[in-house]
C-alpha positions in Angstrom: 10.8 -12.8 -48.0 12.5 -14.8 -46.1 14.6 -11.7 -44.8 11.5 -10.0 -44.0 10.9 -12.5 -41.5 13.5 -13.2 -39.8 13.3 -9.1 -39.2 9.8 -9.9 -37.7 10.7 -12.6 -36.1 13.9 -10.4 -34.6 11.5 -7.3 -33.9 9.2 -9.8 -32.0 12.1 -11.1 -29.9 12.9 -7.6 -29.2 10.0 -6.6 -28.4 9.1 -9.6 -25.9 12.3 -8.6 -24.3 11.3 -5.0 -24.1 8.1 -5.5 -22.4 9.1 -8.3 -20.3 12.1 -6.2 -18.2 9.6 -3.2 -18.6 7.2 -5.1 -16.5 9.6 -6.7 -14.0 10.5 -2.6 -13.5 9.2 -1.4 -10.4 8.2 1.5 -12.0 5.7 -0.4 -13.5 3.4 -1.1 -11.0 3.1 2.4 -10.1 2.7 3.7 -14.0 -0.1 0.9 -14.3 -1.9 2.1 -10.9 -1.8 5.9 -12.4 -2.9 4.5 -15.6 -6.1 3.1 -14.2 -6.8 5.8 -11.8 -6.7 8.1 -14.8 -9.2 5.9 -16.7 -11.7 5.5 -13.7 -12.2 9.4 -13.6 -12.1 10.1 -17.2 -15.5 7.2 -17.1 -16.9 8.7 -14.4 -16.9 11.9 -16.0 -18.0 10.8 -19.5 -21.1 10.2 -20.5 -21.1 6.5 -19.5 -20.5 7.4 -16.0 -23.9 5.9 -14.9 -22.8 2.6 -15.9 -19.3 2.7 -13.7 -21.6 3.5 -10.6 -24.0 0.4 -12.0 -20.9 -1.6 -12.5 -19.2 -0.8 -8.7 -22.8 -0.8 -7.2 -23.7 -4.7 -8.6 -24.7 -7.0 -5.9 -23.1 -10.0 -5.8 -24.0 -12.9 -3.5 -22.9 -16.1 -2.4 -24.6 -18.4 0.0 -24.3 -22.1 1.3 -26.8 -23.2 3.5 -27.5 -20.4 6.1 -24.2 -19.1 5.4 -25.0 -16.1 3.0 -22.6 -13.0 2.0 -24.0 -10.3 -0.1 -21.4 -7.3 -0.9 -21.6 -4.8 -3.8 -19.0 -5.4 -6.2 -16.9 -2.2 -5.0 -17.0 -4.1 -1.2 -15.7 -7.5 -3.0 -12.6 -5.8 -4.3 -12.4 -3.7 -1.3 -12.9 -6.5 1.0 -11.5 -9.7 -0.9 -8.9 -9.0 -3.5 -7.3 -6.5 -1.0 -7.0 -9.4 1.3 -4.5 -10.8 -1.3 -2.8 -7.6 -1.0 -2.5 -7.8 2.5 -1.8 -11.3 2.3 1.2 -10.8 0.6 2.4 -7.8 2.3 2.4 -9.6 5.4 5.1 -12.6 3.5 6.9 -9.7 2.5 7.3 -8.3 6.1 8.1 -11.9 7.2 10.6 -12.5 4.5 12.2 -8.8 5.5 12.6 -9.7 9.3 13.5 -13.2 8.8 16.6 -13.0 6.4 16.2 -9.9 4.8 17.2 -5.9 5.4 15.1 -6.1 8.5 16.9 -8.5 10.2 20.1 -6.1 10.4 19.1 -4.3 13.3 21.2 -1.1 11.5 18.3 -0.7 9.1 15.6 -0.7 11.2 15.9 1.9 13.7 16.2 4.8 11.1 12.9 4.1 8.8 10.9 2.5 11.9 11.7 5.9 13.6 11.0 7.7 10.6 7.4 5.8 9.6 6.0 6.8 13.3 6.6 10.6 12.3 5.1 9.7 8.4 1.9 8.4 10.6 1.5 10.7 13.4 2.4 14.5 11.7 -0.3 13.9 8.8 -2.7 12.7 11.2 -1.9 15.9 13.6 -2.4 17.9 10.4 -5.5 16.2 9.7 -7.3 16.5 12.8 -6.2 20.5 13.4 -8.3 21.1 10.3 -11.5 18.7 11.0 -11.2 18.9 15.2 -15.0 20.0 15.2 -16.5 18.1 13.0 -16.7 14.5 14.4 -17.9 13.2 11.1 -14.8 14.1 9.7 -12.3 13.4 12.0 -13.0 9.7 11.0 -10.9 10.1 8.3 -8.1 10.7 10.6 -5.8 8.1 9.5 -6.0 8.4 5.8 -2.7 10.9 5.2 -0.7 8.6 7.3 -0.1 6.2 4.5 2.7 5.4 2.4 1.9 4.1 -1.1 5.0 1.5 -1.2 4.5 0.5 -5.4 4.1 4.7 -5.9 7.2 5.6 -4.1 9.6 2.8 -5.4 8.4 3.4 -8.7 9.2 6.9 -8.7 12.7 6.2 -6.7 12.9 3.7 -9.7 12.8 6.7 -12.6 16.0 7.6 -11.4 17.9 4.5 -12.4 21.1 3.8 -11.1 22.0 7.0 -9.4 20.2 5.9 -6.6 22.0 4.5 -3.8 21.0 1.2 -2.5 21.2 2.3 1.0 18.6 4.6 0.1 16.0 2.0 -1.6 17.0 -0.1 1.4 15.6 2.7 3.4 11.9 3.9 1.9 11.5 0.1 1.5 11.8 -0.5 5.3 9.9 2.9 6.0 7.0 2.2 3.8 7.3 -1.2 5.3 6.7 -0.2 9.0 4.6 2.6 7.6 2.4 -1.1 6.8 2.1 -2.3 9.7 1.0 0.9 11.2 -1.7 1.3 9.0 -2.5 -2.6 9.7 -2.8 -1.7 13.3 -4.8 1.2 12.6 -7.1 -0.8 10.8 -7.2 -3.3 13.2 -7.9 -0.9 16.2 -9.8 1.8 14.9 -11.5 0.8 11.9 -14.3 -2.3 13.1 -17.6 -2.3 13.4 -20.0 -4.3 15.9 -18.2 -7.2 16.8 -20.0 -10.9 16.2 -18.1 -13.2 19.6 -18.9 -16.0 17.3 -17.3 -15.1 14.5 -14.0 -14.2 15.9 -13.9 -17.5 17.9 -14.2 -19.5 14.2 -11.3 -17.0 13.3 -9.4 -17.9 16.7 -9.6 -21.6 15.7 -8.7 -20.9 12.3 -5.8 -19.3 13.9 -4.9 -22.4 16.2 -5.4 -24.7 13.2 -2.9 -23.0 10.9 -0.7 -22.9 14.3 -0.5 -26.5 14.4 0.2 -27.0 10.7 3.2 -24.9 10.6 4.3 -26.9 14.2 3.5 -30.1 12.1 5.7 -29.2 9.3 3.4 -28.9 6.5 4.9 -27.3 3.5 1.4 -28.0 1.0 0.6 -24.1 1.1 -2.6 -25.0 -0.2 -3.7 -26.2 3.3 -3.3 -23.1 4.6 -4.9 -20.8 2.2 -7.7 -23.1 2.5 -8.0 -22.1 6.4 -6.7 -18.8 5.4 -10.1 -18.6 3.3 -12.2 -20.2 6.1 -10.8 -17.6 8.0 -11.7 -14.6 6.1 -15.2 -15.2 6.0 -15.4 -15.4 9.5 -13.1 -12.2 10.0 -15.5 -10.5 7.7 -19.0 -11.7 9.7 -16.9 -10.6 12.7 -16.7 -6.8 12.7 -12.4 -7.0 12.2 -11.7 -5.5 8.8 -11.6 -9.1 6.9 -8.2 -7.8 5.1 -6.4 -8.2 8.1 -6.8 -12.6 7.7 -4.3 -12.3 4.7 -1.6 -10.5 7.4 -2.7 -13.5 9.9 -2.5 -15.8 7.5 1.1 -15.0 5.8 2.7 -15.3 9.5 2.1 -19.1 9.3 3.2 -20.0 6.1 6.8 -21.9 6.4 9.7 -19.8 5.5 12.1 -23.2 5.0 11.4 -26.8 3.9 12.7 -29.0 6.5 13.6 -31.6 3.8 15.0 -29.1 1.6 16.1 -25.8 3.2 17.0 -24.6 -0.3 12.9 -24.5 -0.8 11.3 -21.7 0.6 7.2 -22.4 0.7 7.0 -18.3 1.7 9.0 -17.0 -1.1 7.5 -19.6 -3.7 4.2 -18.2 -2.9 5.1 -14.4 -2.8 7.0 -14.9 -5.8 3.7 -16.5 -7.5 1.4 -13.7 -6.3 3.9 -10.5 -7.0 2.0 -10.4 -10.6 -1.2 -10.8 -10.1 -1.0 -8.3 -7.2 0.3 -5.9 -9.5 -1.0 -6.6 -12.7 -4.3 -7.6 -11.8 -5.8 -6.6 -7.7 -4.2 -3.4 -7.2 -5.3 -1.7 -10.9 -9.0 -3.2 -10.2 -9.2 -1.9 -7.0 -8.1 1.9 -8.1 -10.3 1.7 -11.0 -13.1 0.8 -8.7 -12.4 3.6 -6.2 -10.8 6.6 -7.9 -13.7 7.2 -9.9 -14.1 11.1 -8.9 -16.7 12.9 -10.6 -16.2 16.5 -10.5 -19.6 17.8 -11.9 -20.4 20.5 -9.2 -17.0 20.8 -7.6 -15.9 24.4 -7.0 -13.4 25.6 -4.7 -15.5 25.3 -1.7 -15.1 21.2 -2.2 -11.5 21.6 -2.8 -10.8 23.6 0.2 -13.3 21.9 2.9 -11.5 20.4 6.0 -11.5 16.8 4.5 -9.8 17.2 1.1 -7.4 20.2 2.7 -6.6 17.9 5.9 -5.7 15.0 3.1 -3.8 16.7 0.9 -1.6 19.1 3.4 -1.1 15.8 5.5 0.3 13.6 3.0 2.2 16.6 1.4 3.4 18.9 4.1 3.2 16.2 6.8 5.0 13.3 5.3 8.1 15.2 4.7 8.0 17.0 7.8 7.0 14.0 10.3 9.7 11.9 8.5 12.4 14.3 8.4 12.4 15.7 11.5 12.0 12.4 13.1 14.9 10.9 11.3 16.7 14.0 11.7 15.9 14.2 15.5 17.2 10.4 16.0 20.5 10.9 14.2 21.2 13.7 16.1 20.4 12.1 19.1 22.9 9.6 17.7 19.9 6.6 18.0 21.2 6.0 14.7 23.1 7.0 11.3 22.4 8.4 8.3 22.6 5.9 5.6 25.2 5.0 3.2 25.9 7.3 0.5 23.0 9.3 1.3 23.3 13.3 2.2 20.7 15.2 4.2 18.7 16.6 0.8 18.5 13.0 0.0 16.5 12.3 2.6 14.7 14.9 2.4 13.3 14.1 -1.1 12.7 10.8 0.0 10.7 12.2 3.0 8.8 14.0 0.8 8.1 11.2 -1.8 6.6 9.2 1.4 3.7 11.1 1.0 2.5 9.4 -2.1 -0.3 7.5 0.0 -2.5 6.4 -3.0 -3.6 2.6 -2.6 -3.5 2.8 1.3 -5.0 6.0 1.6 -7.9 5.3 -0.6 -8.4 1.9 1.4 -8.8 3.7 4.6 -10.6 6.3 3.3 -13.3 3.6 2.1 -13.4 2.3 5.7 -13.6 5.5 7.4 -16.6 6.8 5.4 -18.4 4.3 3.2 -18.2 0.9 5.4 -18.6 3.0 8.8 -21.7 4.4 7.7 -20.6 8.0 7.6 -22.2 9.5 4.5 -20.0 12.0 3.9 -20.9 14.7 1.0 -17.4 15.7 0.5 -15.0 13.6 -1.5 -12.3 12.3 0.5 -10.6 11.2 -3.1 -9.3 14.6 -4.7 -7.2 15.2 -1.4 -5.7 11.8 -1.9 -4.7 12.6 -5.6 -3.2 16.6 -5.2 -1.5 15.2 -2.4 0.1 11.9 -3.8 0.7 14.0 -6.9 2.7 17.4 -5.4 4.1 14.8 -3.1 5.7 12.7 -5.6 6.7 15.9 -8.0 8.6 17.2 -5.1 10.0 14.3 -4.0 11.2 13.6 -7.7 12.7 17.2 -8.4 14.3 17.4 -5.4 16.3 13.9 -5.7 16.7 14.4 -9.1 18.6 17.6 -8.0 20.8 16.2 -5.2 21.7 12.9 -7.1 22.7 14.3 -9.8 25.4 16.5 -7.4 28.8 15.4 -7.1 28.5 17.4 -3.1 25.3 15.0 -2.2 26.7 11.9 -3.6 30.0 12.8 -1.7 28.3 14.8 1.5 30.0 14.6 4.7 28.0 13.4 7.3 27.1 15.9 10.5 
């Protein structure tokens, strides 16, 4: 007996251990996201479908004094935990350009060079296909996203073959590839603005200002504002996700009474788990709920879906490619470290695995503009991030596994 339990209490260990480093993977987050994706269409095409849309569709309030928001569920997530996401994108991207690969200047002109052909190509694509239907061309922006959790997860199914230079690299891309899609959001996707509300927001702004000039290191101060801020960023008309990137550009990067204490990377460390085990699998459970009673080929084939799909597959690894490609030749820059020209090519391709970003702009550009589109933006998200990430595995798995690509001259 008491064999038999130390061997449970060894198989426990084990086990523990297992799960642990299988979670700390960075494959994880994007085998979790597929997971609930997968889920969220098998109930919406199940006979409990009805109560997914009742669930999503729930109105939930809250209200203090005259102060009153009232959002469907779907618009909570959409609207508040993404703000978290945002939020801690926008530590990452300080973290990156204070001390981290983005503060080389060597790293950054290849994948910022790269991310403006990722955006601009699938957009082209896009808009060639819906030019004449105005409705449609709001979905513009949707293909020109790079799914960052996706992408590393798949680069991380290769293990070790993978050169750093080249995680260094789709990191940075899908990192600019961010902040283009912030600006997009910021520029293109608001409704009617409310002067009032973006001159609370403006003193939220100067408040947090004068903390971080004041030296305040209690991060709980500024989320506080950060929260204040929201609210008034979401009564203003400015997509309210875009408070968590103002908010992260405040929040100290050093402790001036311990510089070994980092107030940014304490918090970014703390909100790395819930991000990916908790927002980011809510929010594509709540929004890739397809239900494909009545879809024929006609849906598939329609100028939205098409424009989505051929954008993120066809345009990603052309725009990025040929961008990259262009500057190198050009001599702007230099291919990476241990990286041959197939190399980046699959990694061009696999930037076109745009699922969390390019369902978040597709919910902006037809359910919180007002556009009631019939067709479902959705299934051109998912063939494209699929064939996208199939190609862009295959065709690394090919040229790492080459002693010629691991050992190509550069030209």
């Amino acid at each position: 007996m008491q064999e038999l339990s130390f061997l449970n209490n060894h198989m426990n260990i084990v086990n523990h251990n297992f799960i642990k480093k299988f979670i700390q993977q960075e494959s994880f987050a994007g085998i979790l996201l597929v997971s609930t994706a997968l889920v969220a269409i098998l109930i919406a095409n199940s006979p409990i479908s009805p109560y997914y849309t009742l669930l999503i569709d729930t109105i939930v309030e809250i209200k203090i004094g005259t102060f009153e928001i009232s959002k469907p569920l779907l618009l909570w997530v959409n609207d508040g935990l993404m703000a978290v996401f945002f939020f801690l994108i926008g530590l990452e991207l300080k973290r990156e350009f204070i001390e981290g690969e983005l503060s080389d200047r060597k790293n950054i002109v290849l994948p910022a060079i790269g991310a403006v052909g990722g955006m601009a190509v699938p957009a082209l694509i896009y808009i060639l296909l819906n030019y004449d239907d105005p409705f449609a061309l709001q979905g513009w922006a949707i293909p020109a996203a790079t799914d960052i959790a996706f992408a590393l997860g798949i680069l991380a199914l290769l293990g070790s073959r993978v050169p750093t230079s080249l995680k260094v690299f789709l990191t940075s891309l899908a990192i600019f590839d961010d902040v283009g899609a912030i600006l997009i959001i910021a520029f293109f996707y608001t409704s009617k603005i409310s002067v009032l509300a973006l001159l609370v927001a403006a003193v939220c702004c100067a408040v947090l200002y004068m903390l971080n000039k004041l030296k305040v290191f209690n991060t709980m101060m500024y989320i506080f504002i950060g929260v204040i801020m929201w609210a008034a960023m979401l009564k203003s008309g400015v997509h309210a996700t875009l408070a968590g990137i103002i908010l992260a550009m405040f929040i100290p990067m050093r402790s001036s009474e311990n510089p070994d204490v980092s107030p940014l990377k304490n918090l970014e460390h703390d909100l790395h788990s819930i991000v990916v085990l908790f927002i980011l699998p809510i929010f594509a459970f709540c929004n890739a709920g397809i239900n494909f009673d009545g879809f024929g080929v006609e849906q598939i084939f329609h100028g939205v879906p098409l424009g989505i799909a051929l954008g993120l597959f066809l345009g990603n690894q052309v725009g990025v490619f040929s961008f990259c490609w262009i500057a190198i030749k050009l001599k702007l820059t230099e291919l990476p470290d241990n990286v041959s020209w197939l190399s980046l090519y699959g990694t061009a391709a696999l930037c076109g695995v745009g699922f969390t970003m390019s369902l978040f702009i597709g919910s902006l550009a037809f359910e919180e503009t007002g556009v009631n589109y019939m067709i479902d933006e959705r299934l051109g998200i998912i063939i494209g991030s699929i064939a996208s990430g199939l190609l862009g595995y295959t065709i690394l798995r090919g040229s790492l596994n080459s002693k010629l690509s691991n050992n190509a001259i550069k030209t």
